[in-house]
Every structure is written in structure tokens, then in C-alpha cells.
C-alpha positions as a Markdown table, in Angstrom:
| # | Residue | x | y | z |
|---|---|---|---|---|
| 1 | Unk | -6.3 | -11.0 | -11.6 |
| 2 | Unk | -8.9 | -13.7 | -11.5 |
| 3 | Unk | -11.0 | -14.7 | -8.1 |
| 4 | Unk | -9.1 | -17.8 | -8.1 |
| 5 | Unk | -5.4 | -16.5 | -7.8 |
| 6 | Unk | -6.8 | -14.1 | -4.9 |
| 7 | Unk | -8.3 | -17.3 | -3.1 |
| 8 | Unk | -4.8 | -19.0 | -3.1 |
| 9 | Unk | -3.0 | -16.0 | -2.2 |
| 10 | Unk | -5.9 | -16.3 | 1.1 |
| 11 | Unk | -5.6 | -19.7 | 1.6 |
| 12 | Unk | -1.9 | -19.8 | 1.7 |
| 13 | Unk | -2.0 | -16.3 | 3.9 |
| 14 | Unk | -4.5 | -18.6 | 6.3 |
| 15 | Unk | -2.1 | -21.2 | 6.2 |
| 16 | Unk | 0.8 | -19.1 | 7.6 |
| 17 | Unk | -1.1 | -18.1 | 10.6 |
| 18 | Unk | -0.8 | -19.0 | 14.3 |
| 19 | Unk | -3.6 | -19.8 | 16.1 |
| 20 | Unk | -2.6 | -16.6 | 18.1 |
| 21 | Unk | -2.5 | -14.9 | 15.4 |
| 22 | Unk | -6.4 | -15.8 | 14.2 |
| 23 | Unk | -7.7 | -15.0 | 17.2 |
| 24 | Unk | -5.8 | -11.6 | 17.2 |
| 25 | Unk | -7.5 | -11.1 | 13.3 |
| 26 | Unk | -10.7 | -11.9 | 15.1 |
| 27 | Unk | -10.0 | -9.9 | 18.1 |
| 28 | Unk | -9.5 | -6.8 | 15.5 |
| 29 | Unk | -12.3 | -7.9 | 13.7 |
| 30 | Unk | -15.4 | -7.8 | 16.4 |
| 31 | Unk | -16.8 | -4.5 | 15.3 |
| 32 | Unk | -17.4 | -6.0 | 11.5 |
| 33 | Unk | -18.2 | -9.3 | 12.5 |
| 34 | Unk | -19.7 | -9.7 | 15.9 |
| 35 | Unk | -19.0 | -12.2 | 18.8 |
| 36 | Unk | -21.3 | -14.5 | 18.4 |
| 37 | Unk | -20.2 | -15.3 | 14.5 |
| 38 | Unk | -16.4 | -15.2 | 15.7 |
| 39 | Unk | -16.9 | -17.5 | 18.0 |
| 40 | Unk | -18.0 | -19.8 | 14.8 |
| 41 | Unk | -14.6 | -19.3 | 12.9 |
| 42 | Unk | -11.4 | -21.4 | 13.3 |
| 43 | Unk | -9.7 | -20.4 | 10.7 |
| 44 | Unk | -8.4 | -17.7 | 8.7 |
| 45 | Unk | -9.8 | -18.9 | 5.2 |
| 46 | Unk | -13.3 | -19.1 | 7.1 |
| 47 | Unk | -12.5 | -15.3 | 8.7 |
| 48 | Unk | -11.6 | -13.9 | 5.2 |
| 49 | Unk | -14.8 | -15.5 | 3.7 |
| 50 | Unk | -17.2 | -13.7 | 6.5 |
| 51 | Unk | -15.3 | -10.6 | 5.9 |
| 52 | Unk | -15.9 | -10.8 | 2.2 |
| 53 | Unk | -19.3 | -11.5 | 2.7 |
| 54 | Unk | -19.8 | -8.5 | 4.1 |
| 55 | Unk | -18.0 | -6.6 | 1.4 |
| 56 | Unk | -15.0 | -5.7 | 3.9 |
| 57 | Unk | -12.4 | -8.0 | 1.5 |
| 58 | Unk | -12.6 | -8.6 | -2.4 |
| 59 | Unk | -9.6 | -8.6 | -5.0 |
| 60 | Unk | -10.0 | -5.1 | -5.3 |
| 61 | Unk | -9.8 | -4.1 | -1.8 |
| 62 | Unk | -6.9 | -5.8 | 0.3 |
| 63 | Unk | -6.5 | -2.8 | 1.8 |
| 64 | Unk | -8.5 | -3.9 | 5.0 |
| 65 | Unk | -6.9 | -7.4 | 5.4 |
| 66 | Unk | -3.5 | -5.7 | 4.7 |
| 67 | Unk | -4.1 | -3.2 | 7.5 |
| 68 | Unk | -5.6 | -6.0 | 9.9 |
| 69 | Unk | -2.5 | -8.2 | 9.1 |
| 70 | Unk | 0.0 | -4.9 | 9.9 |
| 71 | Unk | -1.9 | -4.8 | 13.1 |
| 72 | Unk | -0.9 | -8.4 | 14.4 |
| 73 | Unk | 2.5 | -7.5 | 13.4 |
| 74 | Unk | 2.6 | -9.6 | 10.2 |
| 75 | Unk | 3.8 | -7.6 | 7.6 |
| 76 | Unk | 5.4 | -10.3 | 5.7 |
| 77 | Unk | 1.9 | -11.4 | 5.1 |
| 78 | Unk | 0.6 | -7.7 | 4.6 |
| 79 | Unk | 3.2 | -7.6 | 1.6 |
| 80 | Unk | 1.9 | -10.9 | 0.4 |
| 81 | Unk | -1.4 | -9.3 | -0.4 |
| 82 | Unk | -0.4 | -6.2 | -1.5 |
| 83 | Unk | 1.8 | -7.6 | -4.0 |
| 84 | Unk | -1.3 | -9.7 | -5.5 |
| 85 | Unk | -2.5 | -6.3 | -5.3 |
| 86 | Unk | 0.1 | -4.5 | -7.4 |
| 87 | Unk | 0.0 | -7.5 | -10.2 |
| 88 | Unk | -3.4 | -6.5 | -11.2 |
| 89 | Unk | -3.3 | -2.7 | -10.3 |
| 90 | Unk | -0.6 | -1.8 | -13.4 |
| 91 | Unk | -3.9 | -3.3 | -15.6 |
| 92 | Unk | -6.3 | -0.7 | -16.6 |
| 93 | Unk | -6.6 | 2.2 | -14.1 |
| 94 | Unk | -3.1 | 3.8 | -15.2 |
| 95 | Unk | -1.3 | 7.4 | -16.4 |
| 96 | Unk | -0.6 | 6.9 | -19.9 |
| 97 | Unk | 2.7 | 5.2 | -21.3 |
| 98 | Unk | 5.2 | 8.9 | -21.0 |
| 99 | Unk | 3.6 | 10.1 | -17.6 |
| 100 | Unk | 4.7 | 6.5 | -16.2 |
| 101 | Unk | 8.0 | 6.9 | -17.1 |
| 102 | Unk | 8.0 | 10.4 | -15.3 |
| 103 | Unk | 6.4 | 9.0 | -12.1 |
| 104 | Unk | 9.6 | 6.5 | -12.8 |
| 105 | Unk | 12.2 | 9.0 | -12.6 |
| 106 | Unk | 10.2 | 10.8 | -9.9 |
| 107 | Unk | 10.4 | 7.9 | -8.1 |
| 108 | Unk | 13.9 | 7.0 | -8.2 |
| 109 | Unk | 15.3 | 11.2 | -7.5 |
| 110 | Unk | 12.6 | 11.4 | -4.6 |
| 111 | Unk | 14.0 | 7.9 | -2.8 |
| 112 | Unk | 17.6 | 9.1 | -3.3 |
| 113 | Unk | 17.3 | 12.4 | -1.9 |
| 114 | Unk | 13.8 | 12.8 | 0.7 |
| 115 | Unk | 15.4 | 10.9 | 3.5 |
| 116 | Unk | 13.9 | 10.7 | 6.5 |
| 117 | Unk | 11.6 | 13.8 | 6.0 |
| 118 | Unk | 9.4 | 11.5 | 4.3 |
| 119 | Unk | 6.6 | 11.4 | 6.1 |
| 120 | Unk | 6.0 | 15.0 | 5.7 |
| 121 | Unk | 5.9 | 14.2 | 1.9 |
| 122 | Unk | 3.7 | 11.5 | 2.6 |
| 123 | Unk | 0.9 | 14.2 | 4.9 |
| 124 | Unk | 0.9 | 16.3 | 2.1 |
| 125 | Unk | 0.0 | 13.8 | -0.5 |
| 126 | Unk | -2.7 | 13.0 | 1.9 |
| 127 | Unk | -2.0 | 9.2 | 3.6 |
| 128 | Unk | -3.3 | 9.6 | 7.6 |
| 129 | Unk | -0.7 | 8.4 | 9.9 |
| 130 | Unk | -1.9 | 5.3 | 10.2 |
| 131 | Unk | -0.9 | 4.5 | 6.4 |
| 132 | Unk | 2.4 | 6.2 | 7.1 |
| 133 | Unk | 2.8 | 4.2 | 10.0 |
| 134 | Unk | 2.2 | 1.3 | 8.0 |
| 135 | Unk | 4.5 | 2.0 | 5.5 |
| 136 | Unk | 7.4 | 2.4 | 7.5 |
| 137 | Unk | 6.8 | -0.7 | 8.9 |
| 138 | Unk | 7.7 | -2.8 | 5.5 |
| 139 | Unk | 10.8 | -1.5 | 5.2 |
| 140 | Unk | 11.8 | -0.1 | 9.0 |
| 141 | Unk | 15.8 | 0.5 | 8.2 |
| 142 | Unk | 15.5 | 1.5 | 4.7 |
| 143 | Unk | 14.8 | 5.1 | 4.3 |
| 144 | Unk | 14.8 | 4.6 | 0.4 |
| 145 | Unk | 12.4 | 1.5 | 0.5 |
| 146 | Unk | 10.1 | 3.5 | 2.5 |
| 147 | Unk | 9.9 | 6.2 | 0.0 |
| 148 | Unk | 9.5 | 4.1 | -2.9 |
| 149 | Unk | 6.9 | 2.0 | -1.0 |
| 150 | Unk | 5.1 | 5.7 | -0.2 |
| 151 | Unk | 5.1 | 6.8 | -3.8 |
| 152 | Unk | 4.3 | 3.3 | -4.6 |
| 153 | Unk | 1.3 | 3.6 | -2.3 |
| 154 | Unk | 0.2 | 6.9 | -4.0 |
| 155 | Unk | 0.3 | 5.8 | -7.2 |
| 156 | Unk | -2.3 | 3.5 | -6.3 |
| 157 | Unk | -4.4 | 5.3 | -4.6 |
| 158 | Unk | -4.5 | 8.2 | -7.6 |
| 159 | Unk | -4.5 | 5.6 | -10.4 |
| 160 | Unk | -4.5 | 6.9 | -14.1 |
| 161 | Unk | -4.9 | 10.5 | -12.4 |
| 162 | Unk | -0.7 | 10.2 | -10.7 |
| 163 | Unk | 0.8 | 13.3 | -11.9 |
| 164 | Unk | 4.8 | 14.2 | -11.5 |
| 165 | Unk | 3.3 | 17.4 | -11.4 |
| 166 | Unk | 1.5 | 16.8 | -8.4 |
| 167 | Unk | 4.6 | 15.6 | -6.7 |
| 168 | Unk | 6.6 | 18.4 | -7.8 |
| 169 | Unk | 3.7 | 20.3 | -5.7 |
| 170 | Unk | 3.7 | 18.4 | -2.8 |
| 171 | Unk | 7.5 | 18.5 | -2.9 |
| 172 | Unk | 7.5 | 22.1 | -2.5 |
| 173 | Unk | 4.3 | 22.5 | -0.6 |
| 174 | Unk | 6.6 | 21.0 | 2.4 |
| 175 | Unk | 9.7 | 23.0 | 1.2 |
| 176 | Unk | 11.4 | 20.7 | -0.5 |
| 177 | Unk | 12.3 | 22.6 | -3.4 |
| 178 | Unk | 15.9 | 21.3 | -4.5 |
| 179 | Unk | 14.3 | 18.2 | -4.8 |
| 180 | Unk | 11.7 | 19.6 | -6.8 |
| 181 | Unk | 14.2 | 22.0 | -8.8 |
| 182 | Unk | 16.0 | 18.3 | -9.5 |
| 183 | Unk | 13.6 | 16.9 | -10.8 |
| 184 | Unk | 12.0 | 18.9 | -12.8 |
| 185 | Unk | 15.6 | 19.3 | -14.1 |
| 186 | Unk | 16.1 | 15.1 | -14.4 |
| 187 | Unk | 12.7 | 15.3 | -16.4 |
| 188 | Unk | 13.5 | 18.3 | -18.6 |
| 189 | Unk | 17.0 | 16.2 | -19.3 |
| 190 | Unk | 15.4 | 13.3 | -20.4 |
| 191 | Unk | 13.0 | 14.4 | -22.7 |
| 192 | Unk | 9.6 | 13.5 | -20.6 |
């Protein structure tokens, strides 16, 4: 994804927030930026330039806007970003063509039958609690849309190293073995 489609996606963030919320990004953003250069922005384009300046925002890491914007309770903006994020992670940095069709069906069995005992899966695939806390604030009545968004997560942060075999492990690790025993049978079924 080119520097130019991740300006727009900042400009039209900027233009979606309140002057409340700008000075509640700069609030969270004093120990980066200092008071005396917040007291120079008014407005969020101008904020996400100083923060990329100093290498806290780029195209290849939203994750610190996303968290910033999940912490002024804007996670319809927070999704905006991460879904520039997820056109131009499927690029290079992916399994191979038959383990992402596993991590597909993974996908799919694990959302249908984790429930609410996600967040345990989500500990042992190593996200803090903040990131879990994040999470389950996209999709707060949804158990299934959490999950997916966790695995989702996951995948990203592994890239071309995501494994259904290190699901299957973490699945078990926090006793979830029927779902592990399904899906190793759904996988075996299929032919992956």
C-alpha cells in the first residue's frame, strides 16, 4: 500500500475527530511528544505527522495510532486503520497458499466453538491484556467476531511463520482439546 493511500486514510481519520477528542490523542501522547510541541498542534493530521516523525506511526506500524484511538474510545476509527492495515498485510509476509487455507478452517471451527473462553486462547498465543482488551472492544456482543478478530490479530503478528499447528498447541495448552481433536479432524477431512 502506497504512502499516499495511508495519508488519506490519516487525513480522513483527522477529519472525524472532535476537538475533544484531539486533545485527548494529545493528552495520551505527552510522553512521545512533549508539552511544549503539543501545545503547537491543532489538529490530528499535524499530531499524526509529529508522531511519524518520530518513528511512532508509519504504514507499517498502525499499531500505536490504533491503540491511541481505542483509548479515546474510538474504535470505529481504530478499525479504519487496521483495515488499511490488513489490505497491505496479505502482500508478502504470508504462510504459503495450503497453510492459509488451514489457518482458514482453523479460523472458522475456533470462532464457532471457543466462546467466551477466548481470552485464555488469546494469553497463550501471547497478546497482553491490553490487546485482549482491545480486541473485545471491536466487536463487544459478538463472541464469534472477537475470536476471528483474535486469530485475525495473530496472524498478523506471526506473519508467514502462522502455523494451524501452533493453534492446535495453544488450543490444548489451555485444555481445549475437543476443539483441538475437531480440528485436526476438519483438516484431516479436507485434505490440508
Amino acid at each position: 500500500m502506497s504512502s499516499s493511500q495511508f495519508n488519506k486514510i490519516l487525513l480522513d481519520i483527522s477529519n472525524q475527530l472532535s476537538p475533544d477528542e484531539l486533545d485527548k490523542l494529545k493528552f495520551l501522547c505527552r510522553d512521545v511528544i512533549g508539552k511544549k510541541d503539543l501545545e503547537k498542534i491543532d489538529s490530528g493530521h499535524r499530531l499524526f505527522q509529529v508522531l511519524g516523525e518520530r518513528c511512532k506511526l508509519s504504514a507499517d506500524n498502525t499499531k500505536p495510532l490504533s491503540d491511541l484511538l481505542d483509548g479515546i474510545k474510538r474504535p470505529d476509527l481504530s478499525e479504519k486503520l487496521n483495515s488499511f492495515e490488513s489490505l497491505s498485510e496479505y502482500s508478502d509476509d504470508q504462510p504459503d497458499e495450503a497453510e492459509r487455507a488451514k489457518l482458514e478452517i482453523a479460523t472458522q471451527l475456533i470462532a464457532e466453538t471457543l466462546g467466551r473462553n477466548w481470552r485464555k486462547l488469546g494469553r497463550k498465543l501471547g497478546f497482553s491484556e491490553v490487546k485482549l482488551e482491545s480486541i473485545s472492544l471491536k466487536h463487544p456482543t459478538d463472541l464469534e467476531e472477537t475470536v476471528i478478530e483474535l486469530l485475525k490479530e495473530w496472524r498478523k503478528s506471526r506473519g508467514a511463520q502462522a502455523q494451524t499447528k501452533e493453534l492446535i498447541e495453544a488450543l490444548r495448552g489451555c485444555q481445549h482439546n475437543l476443539t483441538a481433536d475437531k480440528l485436526e479432524d476438519r483438516l484431516a477431512n479436507s485434505g490440508s
